[in-house]
ZAMARGU-4260 file (C-alpha; in steps of 0.2 Angstrom, whole numbers, plus 5000, padded with zeros to 4 digits):
<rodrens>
0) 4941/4898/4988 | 4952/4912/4988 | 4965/4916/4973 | 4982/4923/4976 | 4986/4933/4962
5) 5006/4936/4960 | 5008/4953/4954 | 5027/4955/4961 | 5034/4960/4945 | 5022/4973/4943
10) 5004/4976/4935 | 4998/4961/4924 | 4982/4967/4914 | 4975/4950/4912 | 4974/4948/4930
15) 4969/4965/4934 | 4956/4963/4924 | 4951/4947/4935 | 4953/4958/4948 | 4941/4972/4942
20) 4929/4961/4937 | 4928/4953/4953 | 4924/4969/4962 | 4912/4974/4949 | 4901/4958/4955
25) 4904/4962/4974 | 4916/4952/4979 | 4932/4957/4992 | 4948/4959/4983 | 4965/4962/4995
30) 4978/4972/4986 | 4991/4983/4989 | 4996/5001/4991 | 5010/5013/4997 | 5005/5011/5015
35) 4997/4995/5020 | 4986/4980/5010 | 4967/4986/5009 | 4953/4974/5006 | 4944/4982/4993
40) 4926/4981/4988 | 4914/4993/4977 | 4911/5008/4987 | 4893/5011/4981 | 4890/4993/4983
45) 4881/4992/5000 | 4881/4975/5000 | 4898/4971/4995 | 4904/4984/5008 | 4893/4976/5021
50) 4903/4960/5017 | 4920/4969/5022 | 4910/4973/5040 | 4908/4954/5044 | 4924/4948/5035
55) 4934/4959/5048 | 4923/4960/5063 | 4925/4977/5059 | 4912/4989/5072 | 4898/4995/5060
60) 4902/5015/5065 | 4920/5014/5059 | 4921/5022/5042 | 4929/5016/5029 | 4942/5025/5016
65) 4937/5026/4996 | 4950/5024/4984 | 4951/5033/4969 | 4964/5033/4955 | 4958/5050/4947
70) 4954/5068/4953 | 4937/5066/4945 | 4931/5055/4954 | 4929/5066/4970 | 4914/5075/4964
75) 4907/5059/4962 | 4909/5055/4980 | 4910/5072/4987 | 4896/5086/4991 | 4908/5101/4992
80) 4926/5104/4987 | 4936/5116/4998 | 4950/5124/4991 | 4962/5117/5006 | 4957/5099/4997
85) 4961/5104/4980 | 4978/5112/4984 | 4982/5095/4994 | 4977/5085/4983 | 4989/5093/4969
90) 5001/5093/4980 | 5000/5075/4986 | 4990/5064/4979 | 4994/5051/4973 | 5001/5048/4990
95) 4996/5044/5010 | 4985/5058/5014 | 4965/5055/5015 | 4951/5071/5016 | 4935/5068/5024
100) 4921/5079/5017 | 4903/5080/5017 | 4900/5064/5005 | 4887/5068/4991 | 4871/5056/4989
105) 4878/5043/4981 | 4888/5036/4994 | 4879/5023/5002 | 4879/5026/5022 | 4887/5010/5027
110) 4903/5016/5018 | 4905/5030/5030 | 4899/5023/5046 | 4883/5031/5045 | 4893/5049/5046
115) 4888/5063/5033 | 4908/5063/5028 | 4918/5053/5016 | 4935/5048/5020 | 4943/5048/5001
120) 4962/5046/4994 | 4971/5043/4980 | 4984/5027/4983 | 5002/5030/4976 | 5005/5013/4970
125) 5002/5004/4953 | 4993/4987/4957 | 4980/4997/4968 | 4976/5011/4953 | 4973/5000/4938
130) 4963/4989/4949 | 4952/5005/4954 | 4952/5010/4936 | 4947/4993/4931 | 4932/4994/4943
135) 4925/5009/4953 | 4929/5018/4967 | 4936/5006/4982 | 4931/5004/4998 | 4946/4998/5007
140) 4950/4995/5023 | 4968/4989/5031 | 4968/4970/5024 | 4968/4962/5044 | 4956/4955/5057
145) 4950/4969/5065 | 4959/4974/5082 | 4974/4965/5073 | 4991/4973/5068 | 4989/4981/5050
150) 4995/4970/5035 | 5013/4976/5026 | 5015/4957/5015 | 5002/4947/5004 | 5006/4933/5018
155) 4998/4944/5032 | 4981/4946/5023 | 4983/4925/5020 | 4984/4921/5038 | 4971/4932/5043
160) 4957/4931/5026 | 4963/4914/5014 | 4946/4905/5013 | 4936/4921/5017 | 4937/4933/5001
165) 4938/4928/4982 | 4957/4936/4981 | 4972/4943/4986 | 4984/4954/4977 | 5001/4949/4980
170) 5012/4966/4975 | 5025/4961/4989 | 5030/4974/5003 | 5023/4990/5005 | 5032/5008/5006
175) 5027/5017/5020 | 5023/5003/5031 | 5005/5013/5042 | 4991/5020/5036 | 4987/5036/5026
180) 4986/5052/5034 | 4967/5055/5039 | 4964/5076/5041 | 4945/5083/5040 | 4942/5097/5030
185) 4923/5095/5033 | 4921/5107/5048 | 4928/5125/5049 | 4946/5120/5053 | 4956/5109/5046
190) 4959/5092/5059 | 4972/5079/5058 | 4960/5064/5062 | 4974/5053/5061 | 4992/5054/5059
195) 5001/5042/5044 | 5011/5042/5030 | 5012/5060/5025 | 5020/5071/5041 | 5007/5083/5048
200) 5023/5097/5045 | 5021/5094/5029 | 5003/5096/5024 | 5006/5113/5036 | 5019/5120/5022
205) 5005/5121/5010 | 4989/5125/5020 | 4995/5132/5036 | 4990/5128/5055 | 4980/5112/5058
210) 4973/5105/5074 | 4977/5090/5080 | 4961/5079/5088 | 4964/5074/5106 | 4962/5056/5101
215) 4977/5055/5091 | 4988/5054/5106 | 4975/5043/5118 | 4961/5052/5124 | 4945/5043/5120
220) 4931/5048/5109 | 4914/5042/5105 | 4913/5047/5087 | 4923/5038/5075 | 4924/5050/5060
225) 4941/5042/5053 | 4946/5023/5056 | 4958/5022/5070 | 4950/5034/5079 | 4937/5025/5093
230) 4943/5006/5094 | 4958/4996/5098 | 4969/4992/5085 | 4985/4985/5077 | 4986/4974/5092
235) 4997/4956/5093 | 4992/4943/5103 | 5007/4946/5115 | 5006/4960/5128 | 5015/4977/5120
240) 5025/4988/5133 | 5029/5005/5125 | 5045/5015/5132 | 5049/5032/5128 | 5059/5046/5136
245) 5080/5052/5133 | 5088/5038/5122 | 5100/5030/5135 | 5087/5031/5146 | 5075/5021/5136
250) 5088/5009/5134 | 5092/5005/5154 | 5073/5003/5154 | 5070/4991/5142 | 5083/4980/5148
255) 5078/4980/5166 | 5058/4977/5159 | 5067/4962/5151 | 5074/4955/5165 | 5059/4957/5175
260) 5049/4949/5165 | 5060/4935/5161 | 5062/4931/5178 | 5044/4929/5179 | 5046/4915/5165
265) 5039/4925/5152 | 5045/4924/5134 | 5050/4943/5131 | 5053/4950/5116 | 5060/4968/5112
270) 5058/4978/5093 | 5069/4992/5094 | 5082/5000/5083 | 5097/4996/5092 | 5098/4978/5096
275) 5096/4968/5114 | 5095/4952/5122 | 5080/4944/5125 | 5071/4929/5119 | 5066/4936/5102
280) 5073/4953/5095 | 5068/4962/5081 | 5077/4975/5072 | 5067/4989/5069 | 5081/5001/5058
285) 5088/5017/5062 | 5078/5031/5052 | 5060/5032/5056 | 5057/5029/5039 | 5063/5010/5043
290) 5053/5011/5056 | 5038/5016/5051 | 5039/5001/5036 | 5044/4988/5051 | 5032/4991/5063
295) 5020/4981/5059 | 5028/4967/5054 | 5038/4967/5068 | 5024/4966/5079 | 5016/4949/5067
300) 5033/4941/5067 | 5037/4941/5087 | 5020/4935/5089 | 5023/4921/5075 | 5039/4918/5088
305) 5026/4916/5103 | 5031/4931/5113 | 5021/4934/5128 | 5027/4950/5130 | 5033/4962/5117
310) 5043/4977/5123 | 5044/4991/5109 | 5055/5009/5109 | 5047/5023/5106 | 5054/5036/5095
315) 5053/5056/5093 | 5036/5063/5089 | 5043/5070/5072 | 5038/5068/5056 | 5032/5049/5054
320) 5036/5050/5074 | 5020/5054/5077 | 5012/5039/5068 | 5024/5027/5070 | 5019/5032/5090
325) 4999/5033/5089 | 5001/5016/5081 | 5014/5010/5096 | 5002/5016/5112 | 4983/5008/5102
330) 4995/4995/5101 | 4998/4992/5118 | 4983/4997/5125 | 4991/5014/5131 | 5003/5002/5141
335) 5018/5016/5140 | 5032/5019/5152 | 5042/5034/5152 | 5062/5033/5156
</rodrens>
């Protein structure tokens, strides 16, 4: 039996406490935050983070992210502080950014994959704060099926997880719309794991030059030490064609792809942020801030429509760009066309 807790209207501290106490005794709570829903479970709780594993079918070396709601909290979780992770974090956090660093003793193994970092960040959003501070630290996941496309609405983790976890937090639509911001400050230069919901330019302004890894756009790696990293994800059921290039190129492309599948009697559908004929159509919006909050949903919804194909514009590698583009091409299996 899983509860659904309706928090639309903000943090209830009855049913936070409900919440807390429910992670406290090791059970899987889904709430949200800035970016995406997280299905949340005591960090330090092996058992209960083993239990987020098998709900997901989630690969055991795929770390996970730990919540915190205050600064203290890293030295509990943490071996070493560098300076780069205390400037960051006064500059972002509570926000979309997470810092791997060499994770102290206390944080059980299966909570990092079996690496010697911890992925850690501070969520900017209410419902996911007072529910850490009415527990422990959070382990927390995206709230979806692993290999599916990341949860935005209460009603995704539902369809993928009612019946599986004790509750779900409804807080209704996220912000941001993709995941944090993953960059490693464990080794000697700072590494942007995985791009999300804070721009890469701006954690630059405050700490200077940072590489990016080659797995952030595509090329494969045997070491997961973010999530995203080593498996497919965010994937629909429906096949996902990425095209990118010029604009009006991109445009000629996508409706010739559509026409071309079509005639093959497949049910196409296009997310884009100008609008096209096809079967199904999904209006992505015009800054990539819109984007970036749509993209998943999109991707649910026209496979809801029963799409067999989903044709998706890319967009600029700026900003959220890059995210909204390293989520696009996992997507689609690298399926990406260039106009």
């Amino acid at each position: 039996m899983t509860i659904v807790i309706n928090m639309r209207d903000g943090v209830d501290g009855r049913k936070i406490g409900v919440a807390g106490r429910l992670i406290l005794g090791g059970g899987l709570v889904a709430f949200p935050t800035e970016t995406v829903y997280g299905l949340g479970a005591d960090a330090l709780n092996e058992e209960a983070v083993r239990r987020i594993f098998r709900a997901k079918g989630r690969p055991a070396d795929n770390p996970l992210i730990v919540h915190i709601a205050d600064f203290s909290d890293l030295k509990l979780l943490a071996r070493e502080i560098p300076e780069e992770a205390r400037l960051l974090a006064r500059k972002f956090w509570p926000g979309p950014l997470t810092l791997v660093l060499p994770k102290s003793e206390k944080v059980p193994s299966v909570t990092t994959g079996g690496l010697d970092t911890v992925a850690v960040r501070m969520p900017a959003h209410e419902i996911a704060l007072a529910l850490i501070r009415a527990s422990r630290p959070v382990a927390a996941p995206s709230a979806n099926i692993s290999g599916r496309p990341s949860p935005t609405l209460a009603k995704h983790v539902v369809d993928d997880f009612y019946g599986k976890i004790e509750a779900i937090i409804d807080g209704g639509e996220t912000r941001v719309g993709v995941e944090s911001t993953v960059l490693d400050l464990s080794s000697e230069r700072p590494t942007l794991l995985r791009p999300g919901g804070l721009p890469l330019e701006e954690i630059e302004r405050v700490i200077g030059p940072v590489e990016i890894h080659p797995a952030v756009r595509g090329k494969a790696t045997d070491l997961a030490r973010a999530p995203g990293m080593k498996y497919r994800h965010y994937s629909p059921n429906a096949r996902v064609i990425v095209v990118e290039g010029p604009r009006e190129r991109v445009r000629k492309k996508i409706r010739e792809l559509v026409d071309e599948y079509r005639k093959g009697n497949h049910r196409v559908g296009v997310m884009a942020t100008e609008e096209f004929e096809a079967d199904e159509f999904f209006y992505l919006g015009q800054t990539v801030e819109e984007v970036a909050r749509n993209l998943f949903k999109a991707l649910r919804e026209l496979d809801e429509r029963g799409v067999d194909v989903i044709i998706a514009e890319g967009v600029e590698e700026k900003g959220l760009g890059l995210a909204v583009m390293n989520r696009l091409r996992k997507a689609s299996g690298y399926h990406v066309i260039r106009a």
